[in-house]
C-alpha positions in Angstrom: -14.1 -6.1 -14.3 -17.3 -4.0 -14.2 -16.8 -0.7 -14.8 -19.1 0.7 -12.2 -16.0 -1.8 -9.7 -13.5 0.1 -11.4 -14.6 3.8 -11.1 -15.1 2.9 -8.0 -11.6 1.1 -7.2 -10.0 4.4 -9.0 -11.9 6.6 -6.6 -11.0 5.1 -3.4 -7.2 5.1 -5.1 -7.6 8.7 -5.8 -8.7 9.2 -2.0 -5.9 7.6 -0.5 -3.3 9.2 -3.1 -4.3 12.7 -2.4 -4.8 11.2 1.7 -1.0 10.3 1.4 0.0 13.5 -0.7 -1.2 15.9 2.1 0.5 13.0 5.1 3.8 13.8 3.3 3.6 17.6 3.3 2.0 17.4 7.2 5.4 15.6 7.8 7.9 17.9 6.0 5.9 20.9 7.7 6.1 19.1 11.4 9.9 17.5 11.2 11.0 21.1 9.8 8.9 22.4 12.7 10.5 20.3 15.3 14.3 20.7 13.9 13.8 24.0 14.1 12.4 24.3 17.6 15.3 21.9 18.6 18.0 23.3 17.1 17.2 26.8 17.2 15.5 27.4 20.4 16.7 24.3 22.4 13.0 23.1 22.7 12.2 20.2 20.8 8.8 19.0 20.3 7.1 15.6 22.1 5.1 14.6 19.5 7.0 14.8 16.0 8.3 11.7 16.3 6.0 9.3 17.4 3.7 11.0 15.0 5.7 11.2 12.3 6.3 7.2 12.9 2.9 6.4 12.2 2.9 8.7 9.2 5.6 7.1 7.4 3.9 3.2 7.8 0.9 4.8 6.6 2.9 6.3 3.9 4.3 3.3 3.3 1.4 0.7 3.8 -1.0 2.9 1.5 1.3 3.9 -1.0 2.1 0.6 -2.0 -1.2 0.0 -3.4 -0.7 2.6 -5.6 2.3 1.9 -7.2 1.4 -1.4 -7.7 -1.6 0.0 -10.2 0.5 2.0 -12.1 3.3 -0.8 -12.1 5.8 1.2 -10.2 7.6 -1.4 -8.1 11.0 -1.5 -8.7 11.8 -4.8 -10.8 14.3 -6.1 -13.4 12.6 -7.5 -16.5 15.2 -8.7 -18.8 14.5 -12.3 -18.7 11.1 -11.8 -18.5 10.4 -9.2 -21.7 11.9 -12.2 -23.4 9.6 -14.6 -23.0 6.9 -15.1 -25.2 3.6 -13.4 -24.7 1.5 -15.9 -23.3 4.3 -17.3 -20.4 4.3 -13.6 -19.6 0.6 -13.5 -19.0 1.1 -16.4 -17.0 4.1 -15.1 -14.7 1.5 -12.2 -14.5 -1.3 -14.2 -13.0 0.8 -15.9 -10.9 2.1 -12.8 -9.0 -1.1 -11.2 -8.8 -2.1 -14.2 -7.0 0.5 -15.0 -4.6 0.3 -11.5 -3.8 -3.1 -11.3 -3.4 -2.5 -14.2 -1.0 0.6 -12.7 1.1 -2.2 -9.4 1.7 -4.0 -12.1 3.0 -1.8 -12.9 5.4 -1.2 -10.0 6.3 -4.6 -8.6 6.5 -5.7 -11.7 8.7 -2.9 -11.0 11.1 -2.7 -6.8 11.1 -6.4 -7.4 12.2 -5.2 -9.9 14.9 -2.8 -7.1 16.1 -5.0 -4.3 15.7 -8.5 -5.8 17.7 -5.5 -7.1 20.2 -4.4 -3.4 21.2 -8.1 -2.3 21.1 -8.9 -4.8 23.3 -6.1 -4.2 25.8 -6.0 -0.9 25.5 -2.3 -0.6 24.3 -0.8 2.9 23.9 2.9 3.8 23.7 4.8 4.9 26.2 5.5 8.5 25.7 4.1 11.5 26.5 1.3 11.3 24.2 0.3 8.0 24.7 -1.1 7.0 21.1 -3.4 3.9 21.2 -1.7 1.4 19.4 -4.7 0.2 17.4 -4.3 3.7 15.0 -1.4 2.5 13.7 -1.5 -1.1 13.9 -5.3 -0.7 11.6 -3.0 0.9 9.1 -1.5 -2.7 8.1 -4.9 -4.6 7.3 -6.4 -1.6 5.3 -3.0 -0.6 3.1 -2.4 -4.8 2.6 -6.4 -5.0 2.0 -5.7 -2.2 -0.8 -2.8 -3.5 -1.9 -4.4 -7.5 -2.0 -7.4 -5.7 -4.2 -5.1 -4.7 -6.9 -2.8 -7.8 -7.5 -6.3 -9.4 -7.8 -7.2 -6.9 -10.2 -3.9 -7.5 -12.2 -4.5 -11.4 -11.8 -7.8 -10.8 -13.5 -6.1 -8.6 -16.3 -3.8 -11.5 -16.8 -6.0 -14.1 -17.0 -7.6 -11.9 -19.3 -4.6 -12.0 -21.5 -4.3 -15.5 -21.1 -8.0 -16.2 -22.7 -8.3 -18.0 -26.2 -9.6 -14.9 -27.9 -6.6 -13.0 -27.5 -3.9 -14.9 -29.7 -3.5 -12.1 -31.9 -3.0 -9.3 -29.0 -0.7 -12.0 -27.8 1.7 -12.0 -31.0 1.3 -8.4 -30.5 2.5 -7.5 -27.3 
């Protein structure tokens, strides 16, 4: 990877963690707004929800990129920290690329859904009437994000795999 790539990739990370960071306070703020206003004063809110819908798929969608970088999935690796180096390099470059290939997928057909409701003009049926596209556009940009980095840990495993690593691979 080029580093010029990389400062840039860690940039656009940094964006969107400090984007999600300030999503996630917006929604504590607005639910404790809106459970007050309910519970209190008998006058709930018309928006918290549907907004606050939205917010956790973005939440969701963006954040996964994230803690894919800093390898924060929830996995079990017993079997696998057994395993010599090099088949673990390879089990490596094989998940970065079939999930490169599912954000694929799912970039290809979040788009589908997101020109869809631009093009028809979808909104939900409430009170504020959201256009769907917002929402939907969150799918094809946190899976495009999230696509970008299993490539990035393919490359890093491939990497691994090359022929002048054999003594990092005894190593690790």
């Amino acid at each position: 990877m080029t580093t010029m790539a990389m400062r840039s990739w860690d940039g656009l990370m940094a964006v969107l963690r400090w984007t999600s960071m300030a999503v996630l306070v917006f929604m504590v703020v607005s639910i404790c707004y809106d459970a007050t206003m309910r519970y209190v004063f008998a006058a709930p809110t018309s928006w918290s929800l549907e907004i606050n819908s939205f917010l956790l798929v973005y939440l969701a969608v963006i954040g996964a990129a994230e803690a894919q970088r800093h390898d924060a999935h929830i996995r079990i690796t017993f079997f696998k920290d057994k395993l010599p180096a090099r088949i673990r390099a390879l089990i490596d470059l094989t998940t970065g690329l079939m999930g490169a290939l599912f954000c694929i997928i799912l970039v290809w057909r979040g788009g589908i859904m997101a020109m869809q409701a631009f093009e028809y003009s979808e909104r939900v049926s409430s009170s504020l009437g959201t256009p769907m596209v917002y929402p939907y556009a969150l799918l094809p940009i946190g899976f495009a994000a999230l696509g970008l980095q299993f490539l990035i840990d393919a490359a890093y495993a491939a990497k691994r795999l090359g022929p002048n690593n054999d003594e990092e691979m005894e190593n690790a």
